[in-house]
C-alpha positions as CSV (number, residue, x, y, z in Angstrom):
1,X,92.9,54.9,116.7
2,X,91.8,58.3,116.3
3,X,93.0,60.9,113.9
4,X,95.2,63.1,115.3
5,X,96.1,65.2,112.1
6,X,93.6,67.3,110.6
7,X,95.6,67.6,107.7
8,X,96.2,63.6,107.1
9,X,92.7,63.3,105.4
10,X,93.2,65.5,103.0
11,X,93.5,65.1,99.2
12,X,96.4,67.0,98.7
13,X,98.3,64.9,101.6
14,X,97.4,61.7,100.3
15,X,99.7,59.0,99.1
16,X,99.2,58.0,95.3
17,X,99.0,54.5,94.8
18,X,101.0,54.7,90.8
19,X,104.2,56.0,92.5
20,X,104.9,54.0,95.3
21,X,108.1,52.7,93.8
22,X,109.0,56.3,92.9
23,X,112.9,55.9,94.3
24,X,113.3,52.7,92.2
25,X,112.9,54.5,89.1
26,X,115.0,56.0,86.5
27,X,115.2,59.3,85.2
28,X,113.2,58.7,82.1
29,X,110.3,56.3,83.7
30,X,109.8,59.4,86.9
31,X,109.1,62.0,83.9
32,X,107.2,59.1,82.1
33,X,105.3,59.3,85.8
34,X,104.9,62.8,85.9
35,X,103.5,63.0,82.6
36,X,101.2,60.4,83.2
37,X,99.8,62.0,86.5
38,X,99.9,65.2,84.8
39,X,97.4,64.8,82.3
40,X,94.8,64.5,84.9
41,X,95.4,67.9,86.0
42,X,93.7,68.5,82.7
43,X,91.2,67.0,83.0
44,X,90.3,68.3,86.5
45,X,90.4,71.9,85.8
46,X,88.5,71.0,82.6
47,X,85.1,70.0,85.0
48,X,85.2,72.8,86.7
49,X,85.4,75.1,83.5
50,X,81.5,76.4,84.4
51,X,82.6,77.7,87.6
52,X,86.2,79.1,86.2
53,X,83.7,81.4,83.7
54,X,81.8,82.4,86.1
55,X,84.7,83.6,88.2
56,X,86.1,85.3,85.6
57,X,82.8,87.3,84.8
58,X,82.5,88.4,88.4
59,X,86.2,89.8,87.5
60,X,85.5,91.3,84.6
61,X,82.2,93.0,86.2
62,X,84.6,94.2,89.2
63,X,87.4,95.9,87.1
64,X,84.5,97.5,85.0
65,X,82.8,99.3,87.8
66,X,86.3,100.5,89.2
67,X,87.1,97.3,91.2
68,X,90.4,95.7,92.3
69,X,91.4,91.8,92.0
70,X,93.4,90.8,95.0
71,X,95.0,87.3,95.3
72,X,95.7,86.2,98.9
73,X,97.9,83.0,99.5
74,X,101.0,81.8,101.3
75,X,103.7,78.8,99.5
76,X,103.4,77.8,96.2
77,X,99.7,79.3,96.0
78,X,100.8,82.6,97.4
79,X,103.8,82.7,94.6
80,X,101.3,82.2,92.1
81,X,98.7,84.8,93.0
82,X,102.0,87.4,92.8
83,X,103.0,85.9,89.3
84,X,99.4,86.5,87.8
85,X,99.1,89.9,89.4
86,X,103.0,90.9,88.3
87,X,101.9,89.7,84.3
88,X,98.7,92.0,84.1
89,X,100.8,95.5,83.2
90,X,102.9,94.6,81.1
91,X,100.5,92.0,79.1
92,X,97.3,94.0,79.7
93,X,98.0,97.2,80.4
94,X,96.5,97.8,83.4
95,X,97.9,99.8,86.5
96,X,99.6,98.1,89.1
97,X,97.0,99.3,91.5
98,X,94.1,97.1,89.5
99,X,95.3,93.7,90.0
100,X,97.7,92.8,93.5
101,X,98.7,90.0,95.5
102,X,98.9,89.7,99.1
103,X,101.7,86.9,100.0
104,X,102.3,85.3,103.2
105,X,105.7,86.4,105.0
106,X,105.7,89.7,102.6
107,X,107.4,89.6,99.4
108,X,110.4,88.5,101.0
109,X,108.7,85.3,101.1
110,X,108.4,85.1,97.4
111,X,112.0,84.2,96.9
112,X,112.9,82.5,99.8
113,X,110.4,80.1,102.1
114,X,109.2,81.3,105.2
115,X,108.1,78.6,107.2
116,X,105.0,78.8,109.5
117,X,104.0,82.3,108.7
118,X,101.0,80.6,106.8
119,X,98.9,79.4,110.3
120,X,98.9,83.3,111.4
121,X,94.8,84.3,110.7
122,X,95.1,87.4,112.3
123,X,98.0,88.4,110.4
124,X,96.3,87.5,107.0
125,X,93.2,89.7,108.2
126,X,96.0,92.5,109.0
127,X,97.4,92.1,105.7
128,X,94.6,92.5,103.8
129,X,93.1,95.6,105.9
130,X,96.3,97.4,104.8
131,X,94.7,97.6,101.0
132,X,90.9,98.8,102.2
133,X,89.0,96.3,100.6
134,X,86.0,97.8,99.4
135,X,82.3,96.0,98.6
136,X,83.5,96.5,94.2
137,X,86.7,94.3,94.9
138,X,87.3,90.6,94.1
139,X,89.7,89.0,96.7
140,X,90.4,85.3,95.6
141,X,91.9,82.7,98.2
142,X,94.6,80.4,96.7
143,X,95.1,77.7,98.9
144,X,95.9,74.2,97.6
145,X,94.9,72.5,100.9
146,X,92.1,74.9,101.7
147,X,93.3,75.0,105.1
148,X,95.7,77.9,105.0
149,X,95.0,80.1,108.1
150,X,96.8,83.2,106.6
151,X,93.9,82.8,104.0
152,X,91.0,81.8,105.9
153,X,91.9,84.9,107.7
154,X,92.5,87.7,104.8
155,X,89.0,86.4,102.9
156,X,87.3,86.3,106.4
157,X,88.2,90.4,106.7
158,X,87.4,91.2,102.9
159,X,84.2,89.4,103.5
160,X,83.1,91.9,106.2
161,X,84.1,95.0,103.8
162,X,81.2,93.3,101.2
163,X,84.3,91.7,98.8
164,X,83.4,89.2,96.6
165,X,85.5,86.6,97.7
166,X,86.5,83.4,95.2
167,X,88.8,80.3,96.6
168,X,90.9,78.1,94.8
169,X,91.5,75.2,96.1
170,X,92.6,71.1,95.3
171,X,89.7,70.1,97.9
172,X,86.5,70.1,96.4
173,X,85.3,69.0,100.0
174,X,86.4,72.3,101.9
175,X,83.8,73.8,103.9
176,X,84.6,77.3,102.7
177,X,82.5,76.5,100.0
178,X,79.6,77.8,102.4
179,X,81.5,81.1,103.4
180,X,82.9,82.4,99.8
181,X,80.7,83.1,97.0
182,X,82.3,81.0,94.4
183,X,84.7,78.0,95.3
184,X,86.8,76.3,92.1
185,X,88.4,73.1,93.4
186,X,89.9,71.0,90.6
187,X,90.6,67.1,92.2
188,X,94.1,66.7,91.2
189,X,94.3,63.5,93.4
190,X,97.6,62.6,95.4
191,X,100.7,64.5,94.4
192,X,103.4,62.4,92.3
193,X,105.1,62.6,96.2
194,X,102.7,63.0,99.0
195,X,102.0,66.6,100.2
196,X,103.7,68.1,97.6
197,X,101.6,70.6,96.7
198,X,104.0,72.1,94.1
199,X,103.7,69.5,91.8
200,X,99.7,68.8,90.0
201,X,97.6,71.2,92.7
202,X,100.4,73.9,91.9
203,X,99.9,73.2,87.8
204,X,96.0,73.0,88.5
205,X,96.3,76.2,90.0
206,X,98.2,78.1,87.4
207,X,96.0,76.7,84.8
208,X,92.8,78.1,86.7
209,X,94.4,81.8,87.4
210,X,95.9,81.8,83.6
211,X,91.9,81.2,83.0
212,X,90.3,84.0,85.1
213,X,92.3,86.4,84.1
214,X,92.7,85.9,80.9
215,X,88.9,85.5,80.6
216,X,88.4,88.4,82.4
217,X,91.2,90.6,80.8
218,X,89.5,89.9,77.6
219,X,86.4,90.6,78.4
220,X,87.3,94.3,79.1
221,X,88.7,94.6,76.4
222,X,92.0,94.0,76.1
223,X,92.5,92.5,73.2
224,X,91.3,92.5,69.9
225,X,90.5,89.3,68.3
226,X,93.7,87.4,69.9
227,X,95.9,90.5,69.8
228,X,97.1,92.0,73.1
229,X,96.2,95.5,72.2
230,X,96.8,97.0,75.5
231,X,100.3,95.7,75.7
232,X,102.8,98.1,77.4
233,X,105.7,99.1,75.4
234,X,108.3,98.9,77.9
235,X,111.0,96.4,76.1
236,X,112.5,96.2,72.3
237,X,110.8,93.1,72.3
238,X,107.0,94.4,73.2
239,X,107.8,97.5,71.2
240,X,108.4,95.0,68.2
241,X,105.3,93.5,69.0
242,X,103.6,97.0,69.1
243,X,104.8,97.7,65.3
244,X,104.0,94.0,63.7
245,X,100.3,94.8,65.9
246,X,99.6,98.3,64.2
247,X,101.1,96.4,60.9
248,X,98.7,93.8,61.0
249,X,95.8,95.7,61.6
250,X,96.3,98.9,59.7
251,X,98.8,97.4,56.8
252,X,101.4,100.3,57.9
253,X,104.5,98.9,57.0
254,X,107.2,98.1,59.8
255,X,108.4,101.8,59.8
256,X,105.3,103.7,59.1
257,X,103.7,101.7,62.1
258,X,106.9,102.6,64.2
259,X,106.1,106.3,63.3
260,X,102.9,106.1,63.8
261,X,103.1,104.7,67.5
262,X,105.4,107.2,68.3
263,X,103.0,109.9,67.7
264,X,100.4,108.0,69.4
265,X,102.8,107.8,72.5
266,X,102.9,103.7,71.8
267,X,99.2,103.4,72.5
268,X,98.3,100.5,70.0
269,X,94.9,101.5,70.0
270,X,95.0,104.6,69.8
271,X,97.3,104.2,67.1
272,X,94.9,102.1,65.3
273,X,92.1,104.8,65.3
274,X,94.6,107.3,64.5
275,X,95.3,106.0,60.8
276,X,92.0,103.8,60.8
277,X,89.5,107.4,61.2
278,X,92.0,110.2,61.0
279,X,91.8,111.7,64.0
280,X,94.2,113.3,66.6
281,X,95.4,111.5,69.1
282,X,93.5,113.0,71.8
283,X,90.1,112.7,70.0
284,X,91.3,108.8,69.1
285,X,92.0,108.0,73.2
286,X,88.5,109.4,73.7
287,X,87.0,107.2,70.9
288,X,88.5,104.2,72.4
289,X,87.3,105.2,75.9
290,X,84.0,105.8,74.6
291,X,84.1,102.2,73.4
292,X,84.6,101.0,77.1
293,X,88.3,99.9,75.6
294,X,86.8,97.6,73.2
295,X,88.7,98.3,69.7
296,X,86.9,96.6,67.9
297,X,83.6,98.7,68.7
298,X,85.6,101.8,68.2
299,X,86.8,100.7,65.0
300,X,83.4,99.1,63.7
301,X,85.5,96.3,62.0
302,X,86.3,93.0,63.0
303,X,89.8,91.4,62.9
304,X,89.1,88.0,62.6
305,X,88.9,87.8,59.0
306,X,92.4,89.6,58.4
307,X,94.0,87.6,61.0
308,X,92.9,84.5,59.2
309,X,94.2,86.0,55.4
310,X,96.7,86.4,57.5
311,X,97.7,82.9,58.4
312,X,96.9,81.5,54.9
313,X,94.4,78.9,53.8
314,X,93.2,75.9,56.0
315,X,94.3,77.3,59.0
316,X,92.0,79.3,61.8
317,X,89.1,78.3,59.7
């Protein structure tokens, strides 16, 4: 009998052979299960950690040059593109503008499922005309399946602008892998339940984002040594972060550090030159500028060793 589905041969729709007795089980032996299934997830992102670097350096390269990173999916994929994109400010820094998710069905979607709107093509290519996609932007297709028409259809429109366009997938088979210019597929295998993409594609995937961004974020950058120098102070909480950072690196006690940052309108780095060199705020912001945001070329010093004083003997070493 022929196939009929096109989706039936899929990886991501296939039924795994360790849970087939998955509504005879109890409670404890389903987590036992999940566990069990979930440690290949691991493993599978972990092989393709060559390409993952290489996506993030084409990231890094695009925000340097004035580029924009623009994730594109629809379901569970989509609602991870717009949870990496809504972490970058307030972790990183960076302007809303920088890094943005386009999500099938509109943000609306985000919340609450919006069946079918993930087969329109045309109205992913519409959706991602509306941001002007430009040849110094990176537009990455999320799309556990591959087969997501909403996607097929934004990354075939940011293609003609010149994007460079990335694709995350669970199908290491897709035939996108001739149309983008990097594809990172981890095989996850068959989902705990069958088609439920949720589950180890949806881990695999936030795994592989957390990755390029992070990698690419510090590569700008953003941090120094492992602290997250750029961090907006927006909360108590991040503030309090902002005071034990200038602490840590300066040696500014908890209220010098808090007047400090208030002079440097809570701009850890700038902060940092500030009591480090001396100068002014205005002369520190264009230190740090001059250092293409890297502290620890503005500063000349490295943070590694302090952090590990830091955290005592035997440990970090």
């Amino acid at each position: 009998m022929p196939i009929r589905s096109k989706w039936e041969s899929l990886p991501t729709e296939a039924i795994n052979p360790s849970t087939l007795a998955l509504d005879k089980l109890s409670a404890a032996d389903i987590v036992d299960l999940m566990c069990a299934e979930d440690r290949k997830v691991v493993a599978a992102v972990q092989r393709e950690k060559d390409r993952i670097a290489l996506g993030a350096e084409m990231i890094a390269a695009s925000l340097q040059r004035g580029g924009r990173t623009v994730f594109v999916g629809a379901g569970t994929s989509g609602r991870l593109g717009v949870l990496e994109s809504a972490e970058m400010p307030p972790t990183f820094g960076t302007d809303p503008s920088l890094v943005l998710a386009v999500m099938a069905g509109g943000r609306g979607a985000t919340i609450k499922a919006k069946e079918g709107v993930e087969d329109n093509h045309e109205e992913g290519a519409r959706a991602i005309s509306r941001l002007r996609p430009s040849k110094k932007d990176v537009v990455i297709g999320v799309s556990a399946s591959g087969m997501t028409q909403f996607v097929r259809g934004a990354l075939t429109r940011a293609r003609r602008a010149g994007a460079t366009i990335l694709f995350v997938t669970c199908d290491p088979k897709t035939e996108l892998q001739t149309f983008v210019d990097l594809t990172i597929a981890p095989a996850v295998g068959p989902e705990v339940i069958a088609g439920s993409t949720r589950l180890k594609a949806g881990t695999a995937t936030k795994l592989v984002l957390n990755m390029l961004t992070t990698a690419a974020m510090v590569r700008t950058g953003k941090t120094y040594g492992n602290l997250m120098v750029d961090v907006r102070s927006g909360s108590e909480k991040l503030k309090d972060r902002a005071r034990r950072m200038v602490n840590i690196i300066t040696g500014l006690d908890y209220d010098a550090a808090d007047a400090l940052l208030s002079k440097a309108k809570w701009n850890v780095k700038a902060a940092v030159v500030m009591q480090k060199t001396g100068l002014p705020l205005e002369k520190a912001m264009v230190r740090v500028r001059e250092a293409h945001g890297q502290l620890r070329v503005a500063l000349g010093e490295d943070i590694q060793a302090r952090l590990r004083e830091l955290l005592g003997p035997g440990i970090g070493s």
